[in-house]
C-alpha positions as CSV (number, residue, x, y, z in Angstrom):
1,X,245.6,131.7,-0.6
2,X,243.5,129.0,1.6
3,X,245.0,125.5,2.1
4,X,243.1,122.9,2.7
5,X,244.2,120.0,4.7
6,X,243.8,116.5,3.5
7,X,240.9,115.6,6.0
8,X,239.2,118.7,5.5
9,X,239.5,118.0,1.5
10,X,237.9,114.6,2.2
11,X,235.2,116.0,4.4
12,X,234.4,118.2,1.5
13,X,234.8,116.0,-1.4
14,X,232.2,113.2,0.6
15,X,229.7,116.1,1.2
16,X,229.7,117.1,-2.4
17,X,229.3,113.7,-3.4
18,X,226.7,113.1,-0.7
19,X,224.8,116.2,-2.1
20,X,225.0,115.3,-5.9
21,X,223.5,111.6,-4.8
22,X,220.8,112.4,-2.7
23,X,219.5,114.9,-5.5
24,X,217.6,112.2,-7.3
25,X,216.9,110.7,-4.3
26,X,214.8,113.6,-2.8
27,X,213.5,114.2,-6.0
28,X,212.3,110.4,-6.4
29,X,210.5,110.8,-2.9
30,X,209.0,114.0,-4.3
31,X,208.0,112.0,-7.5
32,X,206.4,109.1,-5.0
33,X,203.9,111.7,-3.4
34,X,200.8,111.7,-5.2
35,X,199.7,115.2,-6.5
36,X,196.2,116.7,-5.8
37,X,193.6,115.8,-8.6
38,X,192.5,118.3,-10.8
39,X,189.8,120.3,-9.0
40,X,186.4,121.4,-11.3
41,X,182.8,121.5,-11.3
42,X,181.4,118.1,-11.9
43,X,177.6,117.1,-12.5
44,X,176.0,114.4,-11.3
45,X,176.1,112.6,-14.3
46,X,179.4,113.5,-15.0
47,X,180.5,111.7,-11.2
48,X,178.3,109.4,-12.2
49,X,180.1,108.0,-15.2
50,X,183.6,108.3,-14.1
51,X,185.5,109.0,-17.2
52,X,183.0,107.9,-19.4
53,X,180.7,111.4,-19.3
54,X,182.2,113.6,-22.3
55,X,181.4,112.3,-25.8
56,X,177.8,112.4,-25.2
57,X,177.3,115.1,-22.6
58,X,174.7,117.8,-23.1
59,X,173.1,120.3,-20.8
60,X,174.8,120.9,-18.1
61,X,177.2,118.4,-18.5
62,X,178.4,119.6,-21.5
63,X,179.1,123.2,-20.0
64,X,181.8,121.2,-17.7
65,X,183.2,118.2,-19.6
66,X,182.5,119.0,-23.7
67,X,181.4,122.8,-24.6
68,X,180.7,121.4,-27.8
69,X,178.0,119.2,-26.5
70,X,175.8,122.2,-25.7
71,X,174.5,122.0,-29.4
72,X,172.7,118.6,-28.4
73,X,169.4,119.7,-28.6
74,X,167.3,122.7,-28.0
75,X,167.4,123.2,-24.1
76,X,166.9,126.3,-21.4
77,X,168.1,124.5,-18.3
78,X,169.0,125.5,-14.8
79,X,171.1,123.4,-12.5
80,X,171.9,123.1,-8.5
81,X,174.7,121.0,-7.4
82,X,176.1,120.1,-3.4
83,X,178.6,117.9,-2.9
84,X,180.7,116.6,0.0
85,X,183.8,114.4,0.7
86,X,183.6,112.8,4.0
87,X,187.9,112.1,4.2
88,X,188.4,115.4,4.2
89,X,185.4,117.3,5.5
90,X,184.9,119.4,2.5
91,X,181.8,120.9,1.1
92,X,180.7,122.5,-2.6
93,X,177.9,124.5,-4.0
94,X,177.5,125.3,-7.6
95,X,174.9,126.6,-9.9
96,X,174.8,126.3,-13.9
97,X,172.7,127.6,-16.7
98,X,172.6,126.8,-20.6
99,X,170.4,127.5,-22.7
100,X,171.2,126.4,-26.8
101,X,167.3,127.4,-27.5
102,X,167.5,130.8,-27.9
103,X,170.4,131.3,-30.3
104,X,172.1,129.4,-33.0
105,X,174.9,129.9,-30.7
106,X,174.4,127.3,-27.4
107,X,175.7,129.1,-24.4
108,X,176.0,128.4,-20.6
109,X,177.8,129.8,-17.5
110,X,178.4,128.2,-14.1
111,X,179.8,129.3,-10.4
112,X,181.0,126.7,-8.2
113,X,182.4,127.6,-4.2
114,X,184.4,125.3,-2.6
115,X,184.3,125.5,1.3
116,X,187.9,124.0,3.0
117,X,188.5,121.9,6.1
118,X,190.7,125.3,7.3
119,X,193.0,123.1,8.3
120,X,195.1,121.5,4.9
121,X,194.6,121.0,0.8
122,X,192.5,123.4,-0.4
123,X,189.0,125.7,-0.9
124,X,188.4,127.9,-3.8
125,X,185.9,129.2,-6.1
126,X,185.6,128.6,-10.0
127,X,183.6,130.0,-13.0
128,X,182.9,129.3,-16.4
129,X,181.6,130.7,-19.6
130,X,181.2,128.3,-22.8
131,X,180.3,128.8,-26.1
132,X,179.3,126.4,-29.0
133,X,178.9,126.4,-32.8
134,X,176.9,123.8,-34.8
135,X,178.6,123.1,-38.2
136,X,175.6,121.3,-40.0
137,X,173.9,118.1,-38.0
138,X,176.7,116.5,-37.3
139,X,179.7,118.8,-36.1
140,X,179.8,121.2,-34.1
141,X,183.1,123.1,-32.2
142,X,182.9,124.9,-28.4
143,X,185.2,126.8,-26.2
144,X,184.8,127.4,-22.5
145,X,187.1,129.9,-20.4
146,X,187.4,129.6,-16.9
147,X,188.4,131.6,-14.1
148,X,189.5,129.9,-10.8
149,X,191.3,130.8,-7.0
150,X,192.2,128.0,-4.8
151,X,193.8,128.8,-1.9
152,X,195.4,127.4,0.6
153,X,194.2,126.3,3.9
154,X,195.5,126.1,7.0
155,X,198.2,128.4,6.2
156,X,200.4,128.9,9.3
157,X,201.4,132.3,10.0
158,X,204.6,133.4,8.5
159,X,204.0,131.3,5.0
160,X,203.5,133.8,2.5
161,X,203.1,131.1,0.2
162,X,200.4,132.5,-2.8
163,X,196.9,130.4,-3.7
164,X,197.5,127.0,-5.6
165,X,196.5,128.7,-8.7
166,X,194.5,132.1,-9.9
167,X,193.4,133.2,-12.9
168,X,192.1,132.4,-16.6
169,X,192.4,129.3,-19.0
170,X,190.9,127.9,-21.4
171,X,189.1,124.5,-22.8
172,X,188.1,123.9,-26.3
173,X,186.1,120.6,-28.1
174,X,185.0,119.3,-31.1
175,X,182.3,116.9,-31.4
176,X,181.7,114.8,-34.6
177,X,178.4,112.6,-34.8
178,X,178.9,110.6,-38.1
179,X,175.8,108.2,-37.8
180,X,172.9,108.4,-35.1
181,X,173.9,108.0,-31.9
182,X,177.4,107.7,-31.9
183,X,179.5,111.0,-30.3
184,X,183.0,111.5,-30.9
185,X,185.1,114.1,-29.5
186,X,188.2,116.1,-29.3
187,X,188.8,117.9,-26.4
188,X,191.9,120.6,-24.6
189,X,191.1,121.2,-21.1
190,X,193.3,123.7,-19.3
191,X,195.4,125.0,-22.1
192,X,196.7,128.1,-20.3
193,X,199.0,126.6,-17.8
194,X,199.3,127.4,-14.1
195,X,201.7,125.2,-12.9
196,X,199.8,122.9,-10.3
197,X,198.1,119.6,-10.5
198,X,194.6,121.3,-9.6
199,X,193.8,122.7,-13.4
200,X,196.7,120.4,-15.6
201,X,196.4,120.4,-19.1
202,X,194.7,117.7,-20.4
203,X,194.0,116.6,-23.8
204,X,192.2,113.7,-25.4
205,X,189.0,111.7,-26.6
206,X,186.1,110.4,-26.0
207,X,183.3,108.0,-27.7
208,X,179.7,106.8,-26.9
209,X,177.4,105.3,-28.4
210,X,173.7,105.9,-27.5
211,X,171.3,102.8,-28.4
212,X,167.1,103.9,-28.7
213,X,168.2,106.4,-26.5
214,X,167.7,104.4,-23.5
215,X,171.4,103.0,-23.1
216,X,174.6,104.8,-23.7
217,X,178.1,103.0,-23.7
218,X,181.0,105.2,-23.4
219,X,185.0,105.5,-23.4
220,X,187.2,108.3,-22.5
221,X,190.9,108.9,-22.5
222,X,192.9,112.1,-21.6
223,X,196.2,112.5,-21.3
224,X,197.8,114.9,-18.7
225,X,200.5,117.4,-20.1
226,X,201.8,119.2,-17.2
227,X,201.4,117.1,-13.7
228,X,204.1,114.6,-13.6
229,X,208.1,114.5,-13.5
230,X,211.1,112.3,-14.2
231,X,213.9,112.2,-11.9
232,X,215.7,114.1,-14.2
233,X,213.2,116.9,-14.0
234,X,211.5,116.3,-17.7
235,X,207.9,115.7,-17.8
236,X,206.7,112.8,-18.2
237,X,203.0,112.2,-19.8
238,X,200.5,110.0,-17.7
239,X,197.3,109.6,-18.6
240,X,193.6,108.9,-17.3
241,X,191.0,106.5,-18.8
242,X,188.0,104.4,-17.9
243,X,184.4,103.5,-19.5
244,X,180.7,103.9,-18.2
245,X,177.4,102.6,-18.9
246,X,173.9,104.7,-18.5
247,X,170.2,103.2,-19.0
248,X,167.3,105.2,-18.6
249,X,164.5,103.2,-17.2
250,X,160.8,105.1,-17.3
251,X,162.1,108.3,-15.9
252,X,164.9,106.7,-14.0
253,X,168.9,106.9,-15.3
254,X,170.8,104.7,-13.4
255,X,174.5,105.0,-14.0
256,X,177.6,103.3,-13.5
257,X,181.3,104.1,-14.3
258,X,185.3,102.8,-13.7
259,X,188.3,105.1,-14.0
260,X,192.2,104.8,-13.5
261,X,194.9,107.2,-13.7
262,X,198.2,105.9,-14.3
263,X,200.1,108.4,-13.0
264,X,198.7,108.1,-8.9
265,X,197.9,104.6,-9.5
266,X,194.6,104.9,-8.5
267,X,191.6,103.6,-9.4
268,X,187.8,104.7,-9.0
269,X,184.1,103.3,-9.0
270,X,181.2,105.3,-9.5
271,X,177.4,105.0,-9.6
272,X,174.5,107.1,-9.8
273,X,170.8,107.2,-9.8
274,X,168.3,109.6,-10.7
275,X,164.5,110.6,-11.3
276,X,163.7,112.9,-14.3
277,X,160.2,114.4,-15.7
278,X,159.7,116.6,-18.2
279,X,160.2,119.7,-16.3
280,X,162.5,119.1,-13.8
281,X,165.1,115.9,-12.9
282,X,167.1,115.1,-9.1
283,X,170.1,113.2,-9.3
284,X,172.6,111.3,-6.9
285,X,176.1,110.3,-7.2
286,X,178.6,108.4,-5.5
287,X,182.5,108.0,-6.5
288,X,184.8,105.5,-4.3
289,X,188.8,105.5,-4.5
290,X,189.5,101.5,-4.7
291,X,192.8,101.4,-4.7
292,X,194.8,103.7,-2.7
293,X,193.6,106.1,-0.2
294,X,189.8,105.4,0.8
295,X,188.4,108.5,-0.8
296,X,184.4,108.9,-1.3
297,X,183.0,112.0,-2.7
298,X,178.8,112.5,-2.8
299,X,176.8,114.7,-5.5
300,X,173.4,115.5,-5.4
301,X,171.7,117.9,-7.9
302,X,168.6,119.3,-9.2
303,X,167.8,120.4,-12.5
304,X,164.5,122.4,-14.0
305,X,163.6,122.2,-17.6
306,X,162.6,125.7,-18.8
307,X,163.3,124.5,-22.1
């Protein structure tokens, strides 16, 4: 039998109790660094308009942020995208292709590479297939799986640590248009989780409204599922929401955007410009962090029109 003497019993009861309190404590400091954002092929519109993109994308755009969008219209196009973010020295390359003017069924498929720093966060590759259904004029449902690798850079030796995510999930929308040029949607982005902030699982809505289809007002709101914690270790639900304005002016679409997420408690700007014909269109974009870190990222893309 081990006796303990009274100072040792002290010693041991203050360490316990140290222990048990400083729990929360590390996991509140955990809670107060700010997770990566979710990582995914963006367009140049889609930058562009900050949160404000999904309701009433199409094309391209739709392939990324609302595979039911893909029924807007009857379009063959074929997209480039490079981007880079000066704060952390990071380049992307992506390529897309949809085409809803073949088939009744609007399809597209996209592959974007993400070249690291080599030196922290993150590079990776991603690519996506999505499907969409028109239900009469006005309706229309999509699905869009995804597979995705982000590894780690800057991996010392010795840290056997796996990438910050592989493998499959899934996205799914609905889009409604009840009169002319208002969009509605429904959308699930991510809904096979893998346990990172890089691909959470999102859901939520979106709603534009397109006037002479020159100017397009639009509002989004997703929630996030999966990113954030309590002290106590439950998730807690944050969201993300912001609005956007677009107006096409002879050929030009000039675009502007504002987003916040409530869970980093940051806030973003965007802006973009563009020249389109009727066969091909080149598009810029620009999205600064405001509040917070002083994060920029820049989008440039090219689209032809086979369609």
């Amino acid at each position: 039998m081990v006796r303990w003497s009274g100072a040792a019993g002290v010693l041991v009861l203050a360490g316990s109790l140290a222990i048990s309190l400083g729990a929360p404590a590390r996991l509140a400091a955990q809670a107060a660094i700010d997770p990566p954002v979710a990582e995914g092929y963006d367009t140049t519109r889609g930058l562009a308009m900050g949160l404000g993109a999904r309701a009433s994308a199409a094309s391209t755009s739709a392939l990324q942020y609302n595979a039911a969008g893909l029924t807007i219209g009857r379009v063959y196009h074929i997209e480039s995208v490079a981007g880079y973010e000066p704060g952390t020295t990071r380049f992307s390359v992506g390529a897309a292709v949809v085409d809803s003017y073949s088939s009744p069924i609007a399809m597209g498929m996209s592959y974007r590479y993400i070249h690291g720093n080599g030196e922290y966060g993150h590079g990776g590759m991603e690519g996506r297939l999505s499907l969409a259904l028109p239900i009469g004029d006005a309706f229309a449902i999509g699905v869009s799986g995804r597979y995705m690798s982000y590894w780690r850079e800057g991996q010392p030796e010795g840290d056997t640590r796996g990438p910050f995510a592989e493998g499959v999930t899934v996205d799914a929308a609905i889009r409604v248009m009840p009169i002319e040029g208002l969009h509605i949607a429904a959308l699930g982005f991510n809904l096979i989780d893998h346990g990172t902030s890089l691909v959470p699982r999102l859901v939520g809505g979106s709603a534009s409204y397109t006037i002479d289809r020159m100017v397009t007002i639009a509002f989004d709101g997703l929630a996030d599922l999966s990113t954030f914690y309590n002290v106590d270790g439950s998730l807690r639900p944050e969201a993300a929401f912001g609005g956007a304005v677009e107006v096409f002016i002879s050929g030009v679409p000039i675009r502007a955007g504002y987003s916040f997420d409530t869970g980093r408690d940051i806030h973003y700007v965007t802006a973009g410009l563009g020249y389109v014909t009727q066969d091909w269109g080149l598009d810029f974009s620009w999205r600064q962090q405001v509040v917070g870190d002083d994060d920029t990222w820049l989008l440039l893309g090219f689209r032809y029109f086979v369609h």
